[in-house]
N, C-alpha and C positions, 0 to 999 in steps of 0.2 A: 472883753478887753485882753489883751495880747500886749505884754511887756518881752521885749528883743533883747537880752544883755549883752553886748560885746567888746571882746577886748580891744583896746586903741594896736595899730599897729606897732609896730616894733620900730624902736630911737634911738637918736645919739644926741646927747649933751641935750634930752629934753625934746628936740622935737624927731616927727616921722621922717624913717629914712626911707630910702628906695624900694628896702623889702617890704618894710612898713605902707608904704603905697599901694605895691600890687595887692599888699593882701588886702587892704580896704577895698582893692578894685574886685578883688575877686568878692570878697564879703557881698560888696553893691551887685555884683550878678547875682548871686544867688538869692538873693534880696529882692529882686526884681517878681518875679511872680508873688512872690507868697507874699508883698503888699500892696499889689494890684489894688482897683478902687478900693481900698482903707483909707480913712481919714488919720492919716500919719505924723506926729509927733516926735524931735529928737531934742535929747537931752544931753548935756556933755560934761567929765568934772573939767572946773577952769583950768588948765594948764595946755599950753601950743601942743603935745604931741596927742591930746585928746582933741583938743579944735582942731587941730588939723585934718586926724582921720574924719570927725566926723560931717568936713569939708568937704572929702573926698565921697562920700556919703549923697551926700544932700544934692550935691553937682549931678551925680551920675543916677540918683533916682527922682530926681528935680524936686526935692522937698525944700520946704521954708529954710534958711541957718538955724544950725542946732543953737538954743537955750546956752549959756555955761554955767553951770553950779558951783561956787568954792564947798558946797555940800557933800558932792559925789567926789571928790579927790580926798585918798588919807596914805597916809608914809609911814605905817609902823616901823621902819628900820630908823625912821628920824624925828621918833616922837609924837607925828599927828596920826590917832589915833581915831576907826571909825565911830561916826555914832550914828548907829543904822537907825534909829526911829529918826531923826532930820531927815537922812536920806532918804526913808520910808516917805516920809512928807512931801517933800521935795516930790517923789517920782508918782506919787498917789497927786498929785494937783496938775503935774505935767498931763498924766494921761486921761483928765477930764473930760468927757466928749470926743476922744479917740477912741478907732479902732486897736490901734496898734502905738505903741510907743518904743521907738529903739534909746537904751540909753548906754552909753558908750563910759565907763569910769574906772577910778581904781581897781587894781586885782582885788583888794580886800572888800570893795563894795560887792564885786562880782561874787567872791566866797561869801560872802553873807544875806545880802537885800531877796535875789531869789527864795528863799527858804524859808525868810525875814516875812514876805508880804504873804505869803501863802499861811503860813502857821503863826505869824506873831513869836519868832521866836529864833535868837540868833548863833543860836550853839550847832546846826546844821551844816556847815560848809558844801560849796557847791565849787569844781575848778573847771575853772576855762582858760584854753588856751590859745593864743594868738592865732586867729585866722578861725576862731571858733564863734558860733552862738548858742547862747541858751533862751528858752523861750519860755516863758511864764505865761500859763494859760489860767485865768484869774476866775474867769466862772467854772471849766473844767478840773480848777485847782491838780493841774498838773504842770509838770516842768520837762522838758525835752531839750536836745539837741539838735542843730540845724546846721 
């Protein structure tokens, strides 16, 4: 199994803007081969500029609509704060019977859940940055860049 971490594109007042667009579109190109027949899985945290990218997503690689999680969203600068074993749960039940599962969430899920489901363990940080992915290789127990 193959976990995709990526970042939501880039907002204003909350949801995806224009830049935020292409770069989903480009994310979905590069996206395109390397989930070829996989049985594909997206998950998203609740909030529009996450649904939104991973709208953009789903359209252009014809997957189901992503899942939303209030799980995968956290705001340290405003109090909500993560709590990666839900998250951990949450994305460990998403990718049941998938080959691949992309999940689209907070920055803070992003610094933590990869490093999280590989070692059990959340003092790791892992950054990604806008128009980036990271990929969690779960039997390979390794993490990349993509």
């Amino acid at each position: 199994m193959r976990i995709i971490f990526v970042r939501y594109g880039e907002y204003d007042n909350g949801h995806i803007n224009q830049s935020g667009r292409e770069t989903m579109l480009s994310i979905a190109h590069r996206l395109e081969s390397y989930i070829a027949n996989h049985k594909v899985n997206i998950v998203v945290a609740d909030v529009p500029r996450a649904i939104e990218s991973a709208d953009i997503l789903c359209k252009e690689l014809h997957l189901p609509k992503a899942q939303p999680f209030k799980e995968l969203f956290a705001e340290e600068e405003n109090g909500r704060l993560p709590d990666i074993e839900t998250a951990a749960s949450v994305v460990f039940s998403a990718a049941k019977q998938k080959d691949t599962l992309i999940v689209i969430a907070s920055r803070e899920y992003l610094e933590l859940l990869p490093k999280y489901i590989l070692n059990g363990e959340n003092s790791v940080k892992t950054e990604i940055k806008r128009g980036e992915m990271l990929i969690v290789d779960y039997e390979l127990r390794n993490v990349s860049y993509l």
